[in-house]
C-alpha positions in Angstrom: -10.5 -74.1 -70.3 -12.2 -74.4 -67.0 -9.3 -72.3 -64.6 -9.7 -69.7 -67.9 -13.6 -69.9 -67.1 -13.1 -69.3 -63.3 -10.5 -66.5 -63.3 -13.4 -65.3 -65.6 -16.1 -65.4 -63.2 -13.6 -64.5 -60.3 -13.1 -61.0 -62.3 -16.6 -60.4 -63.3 -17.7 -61.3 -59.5 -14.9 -58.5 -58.1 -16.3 -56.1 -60.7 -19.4 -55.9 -59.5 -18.7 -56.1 -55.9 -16.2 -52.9 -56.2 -19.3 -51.3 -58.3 -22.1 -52.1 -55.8 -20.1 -50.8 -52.5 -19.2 -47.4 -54.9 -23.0 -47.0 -55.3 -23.4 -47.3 -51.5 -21.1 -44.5 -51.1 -23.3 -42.5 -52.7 -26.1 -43.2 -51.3 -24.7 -43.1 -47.7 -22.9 -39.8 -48.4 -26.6 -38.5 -50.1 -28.2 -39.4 -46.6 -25.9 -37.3 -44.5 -26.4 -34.5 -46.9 -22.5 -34.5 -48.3 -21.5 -33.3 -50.9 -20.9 -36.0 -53.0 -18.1 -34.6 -55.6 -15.3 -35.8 -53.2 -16.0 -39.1 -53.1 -17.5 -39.2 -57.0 -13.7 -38.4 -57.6 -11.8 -40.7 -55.3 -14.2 -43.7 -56.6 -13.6 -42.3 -60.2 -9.9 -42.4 -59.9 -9.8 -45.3 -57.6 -12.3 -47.6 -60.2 -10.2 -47.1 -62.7 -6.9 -47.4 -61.0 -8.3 -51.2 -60.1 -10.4 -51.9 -63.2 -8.4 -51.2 -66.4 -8.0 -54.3 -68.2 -4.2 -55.5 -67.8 -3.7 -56.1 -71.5 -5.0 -52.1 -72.6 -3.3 -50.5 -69.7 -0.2 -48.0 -70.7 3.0 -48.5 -70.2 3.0 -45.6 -67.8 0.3 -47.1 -65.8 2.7 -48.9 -63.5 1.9 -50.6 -60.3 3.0 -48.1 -58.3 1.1 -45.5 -60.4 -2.2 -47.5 -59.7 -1.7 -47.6 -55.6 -0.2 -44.3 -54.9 -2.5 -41.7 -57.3 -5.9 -42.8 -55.8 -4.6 -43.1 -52.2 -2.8 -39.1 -52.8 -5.9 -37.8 -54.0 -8.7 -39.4 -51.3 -6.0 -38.4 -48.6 -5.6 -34.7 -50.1 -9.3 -33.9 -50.3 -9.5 -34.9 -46.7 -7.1 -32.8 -45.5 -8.7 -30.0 -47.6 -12.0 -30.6 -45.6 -10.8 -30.8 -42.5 -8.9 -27.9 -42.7 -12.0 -26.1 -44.0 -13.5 -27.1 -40.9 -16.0 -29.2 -42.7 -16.3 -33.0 -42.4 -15.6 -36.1 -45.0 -18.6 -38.6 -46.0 -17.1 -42.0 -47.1 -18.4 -44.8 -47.1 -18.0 -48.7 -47.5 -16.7 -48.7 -51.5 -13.9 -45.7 -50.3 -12.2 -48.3 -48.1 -12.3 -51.1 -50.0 -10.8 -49.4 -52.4 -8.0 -48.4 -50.2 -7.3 -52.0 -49.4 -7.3 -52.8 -52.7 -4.5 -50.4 -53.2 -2.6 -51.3 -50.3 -2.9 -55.2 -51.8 -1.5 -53.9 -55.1 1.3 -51.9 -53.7 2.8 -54.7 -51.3 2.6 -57.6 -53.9 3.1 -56.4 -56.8 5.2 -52.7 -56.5 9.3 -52.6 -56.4 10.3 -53.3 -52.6 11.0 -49.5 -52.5 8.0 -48.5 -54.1 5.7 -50.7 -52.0 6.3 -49.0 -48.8 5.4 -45.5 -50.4 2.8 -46.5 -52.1 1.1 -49.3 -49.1 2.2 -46.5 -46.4 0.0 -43.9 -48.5 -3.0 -46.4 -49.1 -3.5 -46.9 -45.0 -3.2 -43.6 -43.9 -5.6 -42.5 -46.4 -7.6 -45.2 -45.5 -7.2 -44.6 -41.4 -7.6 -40.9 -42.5 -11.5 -40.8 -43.7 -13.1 -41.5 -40.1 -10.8 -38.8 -38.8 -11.9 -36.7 -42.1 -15.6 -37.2 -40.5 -15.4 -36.5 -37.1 -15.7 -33.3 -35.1 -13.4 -34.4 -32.5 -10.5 -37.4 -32.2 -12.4 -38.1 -28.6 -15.5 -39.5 -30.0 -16.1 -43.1 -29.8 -16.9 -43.7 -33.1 -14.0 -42.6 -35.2 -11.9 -44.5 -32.7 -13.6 -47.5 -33.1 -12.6 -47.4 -37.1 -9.5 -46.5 -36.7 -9.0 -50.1 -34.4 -10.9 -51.8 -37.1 -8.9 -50.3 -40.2 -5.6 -50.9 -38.3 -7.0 -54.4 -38.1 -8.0 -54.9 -42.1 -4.9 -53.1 -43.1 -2.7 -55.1 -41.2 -4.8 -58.3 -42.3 -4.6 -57.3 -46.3 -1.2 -56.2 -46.2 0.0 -59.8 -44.2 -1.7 -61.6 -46.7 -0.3 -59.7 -50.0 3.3 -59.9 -48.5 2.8 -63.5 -48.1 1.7 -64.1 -51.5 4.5 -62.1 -52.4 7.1 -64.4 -50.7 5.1 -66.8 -52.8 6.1 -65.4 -55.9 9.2 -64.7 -55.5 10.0 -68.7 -54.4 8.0 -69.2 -58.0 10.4 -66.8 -59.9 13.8 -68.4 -58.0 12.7 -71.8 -58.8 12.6 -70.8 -62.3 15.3 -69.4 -62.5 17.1 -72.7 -60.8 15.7 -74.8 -63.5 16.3 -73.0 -66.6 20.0 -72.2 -65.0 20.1 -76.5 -64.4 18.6 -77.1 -67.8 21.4 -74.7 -69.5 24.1 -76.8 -67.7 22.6 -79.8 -69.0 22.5 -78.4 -72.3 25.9 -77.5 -72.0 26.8 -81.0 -71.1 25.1 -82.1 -73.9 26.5 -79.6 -76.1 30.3 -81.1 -75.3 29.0 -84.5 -75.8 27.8 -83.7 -79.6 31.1 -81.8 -80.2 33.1 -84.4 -78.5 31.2 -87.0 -80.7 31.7 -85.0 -84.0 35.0 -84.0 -83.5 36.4 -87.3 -82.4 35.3 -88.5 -86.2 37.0 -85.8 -87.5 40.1 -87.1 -86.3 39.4 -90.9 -87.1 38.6 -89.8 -90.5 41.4 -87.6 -91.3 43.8 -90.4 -89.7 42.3 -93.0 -92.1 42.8 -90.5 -95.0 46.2 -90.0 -94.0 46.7 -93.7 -94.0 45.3 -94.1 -97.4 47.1 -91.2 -99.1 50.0 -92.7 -97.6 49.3 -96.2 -99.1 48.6 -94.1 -102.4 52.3 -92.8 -102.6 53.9 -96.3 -101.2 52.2 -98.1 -104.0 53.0 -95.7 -106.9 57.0 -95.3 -105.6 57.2 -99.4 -105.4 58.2 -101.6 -107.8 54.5 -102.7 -109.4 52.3 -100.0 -109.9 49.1 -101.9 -109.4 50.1 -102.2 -105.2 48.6 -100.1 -103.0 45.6 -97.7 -103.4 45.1 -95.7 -106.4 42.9 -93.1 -107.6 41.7 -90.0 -105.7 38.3 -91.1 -105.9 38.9 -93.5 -102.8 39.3 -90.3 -100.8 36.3 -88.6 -101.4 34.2 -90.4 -99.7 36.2 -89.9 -96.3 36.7 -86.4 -97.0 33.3 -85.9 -97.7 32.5 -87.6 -94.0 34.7 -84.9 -92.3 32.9 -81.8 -93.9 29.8 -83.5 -93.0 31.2 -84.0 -89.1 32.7 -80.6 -89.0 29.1 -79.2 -90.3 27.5 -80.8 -87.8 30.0 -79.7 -85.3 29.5 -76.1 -85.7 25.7 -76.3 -86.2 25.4 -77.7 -82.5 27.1 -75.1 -81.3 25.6 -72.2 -82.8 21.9 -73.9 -81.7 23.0 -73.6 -78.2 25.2 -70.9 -77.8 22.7 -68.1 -77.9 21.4 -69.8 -74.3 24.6 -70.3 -72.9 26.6 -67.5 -73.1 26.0 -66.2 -69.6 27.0 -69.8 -67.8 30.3 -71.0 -66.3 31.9 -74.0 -67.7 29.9 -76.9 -67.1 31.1 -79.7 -64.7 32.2 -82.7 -66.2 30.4 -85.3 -63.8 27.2 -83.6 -64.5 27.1 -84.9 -68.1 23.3 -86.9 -68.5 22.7 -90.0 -71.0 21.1 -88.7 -74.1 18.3 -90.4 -76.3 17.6 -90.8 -79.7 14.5 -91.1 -81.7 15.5 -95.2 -81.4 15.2 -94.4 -77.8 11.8 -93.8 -77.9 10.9 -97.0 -78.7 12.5 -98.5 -75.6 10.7 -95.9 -73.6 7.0 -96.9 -75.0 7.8 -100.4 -74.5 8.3 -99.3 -70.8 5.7 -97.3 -70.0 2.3 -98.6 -70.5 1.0 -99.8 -67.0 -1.8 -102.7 -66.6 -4.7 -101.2 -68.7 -2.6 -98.8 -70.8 -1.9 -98.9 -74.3 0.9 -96.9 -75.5 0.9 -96.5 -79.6 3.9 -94.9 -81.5 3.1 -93.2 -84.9 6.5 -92.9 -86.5 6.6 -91.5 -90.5 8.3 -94.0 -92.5 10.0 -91.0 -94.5 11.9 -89.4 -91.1 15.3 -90.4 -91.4 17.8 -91.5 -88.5 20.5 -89.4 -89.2 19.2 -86.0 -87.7 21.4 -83.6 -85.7 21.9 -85.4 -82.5 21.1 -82.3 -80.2 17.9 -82.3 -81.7 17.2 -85.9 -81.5 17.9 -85.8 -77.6 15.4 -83.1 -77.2 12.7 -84.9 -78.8 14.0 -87.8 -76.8 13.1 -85.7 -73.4 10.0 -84.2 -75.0 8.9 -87.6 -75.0 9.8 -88.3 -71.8 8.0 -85.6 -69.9 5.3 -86.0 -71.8 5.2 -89.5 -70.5 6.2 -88.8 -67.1 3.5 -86.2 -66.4 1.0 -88.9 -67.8 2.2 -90.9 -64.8 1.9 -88.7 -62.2 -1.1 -86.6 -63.1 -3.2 -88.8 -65.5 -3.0 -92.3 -64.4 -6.2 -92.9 -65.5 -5.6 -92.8 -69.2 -5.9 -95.5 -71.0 -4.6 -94.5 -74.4 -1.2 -92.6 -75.2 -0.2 -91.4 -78.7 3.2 -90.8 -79.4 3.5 -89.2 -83.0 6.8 -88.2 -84.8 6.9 -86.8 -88.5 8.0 -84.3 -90.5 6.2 -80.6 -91.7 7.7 -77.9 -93.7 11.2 -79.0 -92.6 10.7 -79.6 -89.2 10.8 -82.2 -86.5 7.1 -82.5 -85.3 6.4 -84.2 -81.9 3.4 -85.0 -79.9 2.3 -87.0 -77.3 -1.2 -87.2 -76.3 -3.9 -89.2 -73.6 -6.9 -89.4 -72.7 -6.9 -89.1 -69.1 -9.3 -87.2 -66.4 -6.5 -86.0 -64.2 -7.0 -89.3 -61.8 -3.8 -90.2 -60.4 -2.9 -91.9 -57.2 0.6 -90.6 -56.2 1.0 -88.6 -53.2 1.3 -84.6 -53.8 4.6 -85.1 -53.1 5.2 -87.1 -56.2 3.9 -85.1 -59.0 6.4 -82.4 -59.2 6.2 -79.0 -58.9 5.5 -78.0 -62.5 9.4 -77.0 -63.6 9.4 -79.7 -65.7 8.0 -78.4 -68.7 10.0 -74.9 -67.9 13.2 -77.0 -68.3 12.0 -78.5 -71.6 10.7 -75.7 -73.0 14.0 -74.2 -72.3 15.9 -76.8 -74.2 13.4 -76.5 -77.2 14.0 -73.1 -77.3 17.8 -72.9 -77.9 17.5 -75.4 -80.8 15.0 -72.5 -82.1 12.2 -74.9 -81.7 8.4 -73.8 -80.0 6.9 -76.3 -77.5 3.3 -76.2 -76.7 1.3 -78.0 -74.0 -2.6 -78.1 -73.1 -6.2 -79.4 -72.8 -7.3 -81.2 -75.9 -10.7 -81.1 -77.2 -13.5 -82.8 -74.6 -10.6 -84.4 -71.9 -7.2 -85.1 -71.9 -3.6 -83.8 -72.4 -1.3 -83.1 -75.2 2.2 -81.8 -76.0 3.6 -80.8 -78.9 6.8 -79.4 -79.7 8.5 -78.7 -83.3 12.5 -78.1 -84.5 13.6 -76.8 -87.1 16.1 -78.9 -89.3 18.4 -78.4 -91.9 18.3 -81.4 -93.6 15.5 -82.3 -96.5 13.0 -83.7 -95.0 
């Protein structure tokens, strides 16, 4: 709530700067006795270029779009005034602007694209004090053209360097969710090994029995051995219900993991239960802490596993961001029930963000990427925010195919 309330007032506070320098433009361009259409249409194009609300903007209205049509037409109606022999009033909102541009077109353009489009933003910026000089030996004009080499160079380090920023962001990401698919994968293998290894058992003992079966009837007394068909259905029943889950594991995961290699067998990870859980909360709580599990009586224990293990490591996060970023709590919730079919999970505290682990310690933020990652390919939504007043919660839901 409150980084939504600053990026608020951050937005409202550019606003109005970027609309009080435009009104200085006019009023130093109304002084010299310019005409003030020019610049009335390089602020016009340039305002909105910079102040169209992200979610109402067209798809056409493209980065590069923004940066390069404002700078193209400020640098064309100087070069239509100077060839006119006439002179080009700007002022301080014009070269803000500019900046602003060239800012938009070196962080957030296509690599190709920002060159264009940041080249065209400073030479339209470095080309208004020429636009307003007689001659390129007067001392003034030369003096901005040091002092917008200066800015430019200044705004366009500090977008590219933001940019580098990003883009370690997006690979980190990526390396997660790629890691998380692997250990999904591993996962995966361990469910089908599971499943399909009682498959086997099971149609061994069958075998065993149907084999009894025919021993007995062929012997001398008819009462040895195993009779009735009815002693099979039981086990045959267990391998349909193995084989089910089988292929319902794989097509929960598949979807996600189509693109990666084979996973590496010495990568395989221990996965929980929702008995698990229990161990965990017994764990956990430090001096001070009290950890509380809210379990429904009516959830059963024989879920799929895959999804079991996931709301083993929902769980766990939750738990281990507690740790490192509210260490001050001093009450934890664990909940687990069922809704309309589906697995429901949430953990919850009541801590102030105290903690007193070193930066170093508290992650850099993948964590919840990598779980949300794993939700998601069991068709499952996660969710994870501020609660009402102070304190954390996440929640996360999966579908299931059994009646709960």
């Amino acid at each position: 709530m409150k980084s939504v309330s600053a990026q608020g007032c951050a937005r409202g506070f550019g606003f109005g700067a970027l609309l009080g320098v435009s009104l200085l433009d006019f009023a130093a361009v109304s002084a010299e006795g310019h005409d003030l259409r020019p610049s009335a249409a390089v602020l016009a194009v340039g305002l909105a270029a910079l102040l169209w609300p992200a979610g109402l903007r067209p798809a056409w209205l493209t980065p590069q779009v923004r940066a390069a049509v404002p700078a193209v037409v400020s640098l064309a109606l100087t070069v239509g005034i100077v060839l006119t022999d006439g002179q080009r009033a700007f002022g301080p909102g014009e070269i803000t602007i500019m900046l602003c541009l060239l800012f938009i077109a070196v962080r957030h353009c296509p690599p190709r694209w920002a060159v264009v489009c940041g080249t065209l933003a400073g030479v339209a910026g470095l080309a208004l004090p020429v636009g307003n000089a007689r001659s390129l030996t007067d001392d003034q004009p030369l003096g901005f053209l040091v002092v917008g080499l200066l800015l430019i160079g200044l705004v366009g380090m500090l977008a590219g360097y933001l940019r580098s920023l990003d883009f370690k962001r997006t690979v980190a990401v990526a390396e997660t969710r790629r890691d998380e698919r692997v250990a999904i994968a591993a996962d995966l293998h361990d469910f089908v090994a599971h499943h399909v290894t009682g498959i086997l058992v099971q149609t061994q003992v069958a075998r065993m029995m149907a084999d009894a079966r025919t021993s007995g009837t062929s012997g001398t007394s008819g009462t040895s051995g195993i009779s009735g068909s009815d002693d099979l259905d039981p086990v045959l029943a267990g391998i349909e219900r193995a084989a089910t889950e089988a292929l319902a594991s794989m097509r929960r995961t598949v979807g996600v993991l189509r693109d990666t290699g084979q996973p590496d067998a010495a990568d395989h990870r221990p996965v929980g239960d929702l008995a698990g859980i229990s161990g965990l909360i017994e764990g956990f709580a430090s001096p001070g802490q009290k950890v509380t599990l809210h379990r429904d009586p009516a959830l059963p224990d024989d879920l799929p596993h895959e999804v079991q293990a996931a709301a083993f490591r929902v769980v766990q996060e939750a738990l281990t961001n507690v740790r490192r970023h509210a260490a001050d709590a001093t009450e934890i919730s664990v909940g687990l029930w069922c809704e309309d079919r589906r697995l429901m999970v949430a953990v919850a505290d009541d801590g102030r963000g105290g903690t007193q682990l070193p930066a170093a310690a508290r992650g850099g933020g993948f964590g919840l990427v990598g779980l949300s990652e794993r939700v998601t390919a069991l068709g499952g939504t996660l969710w994870a925010g501020p609660r009402v007043g102070y304190g954390w919660e996440v929640r996360a839901a999966f579908p299931v195919r059994k009646s709960l």
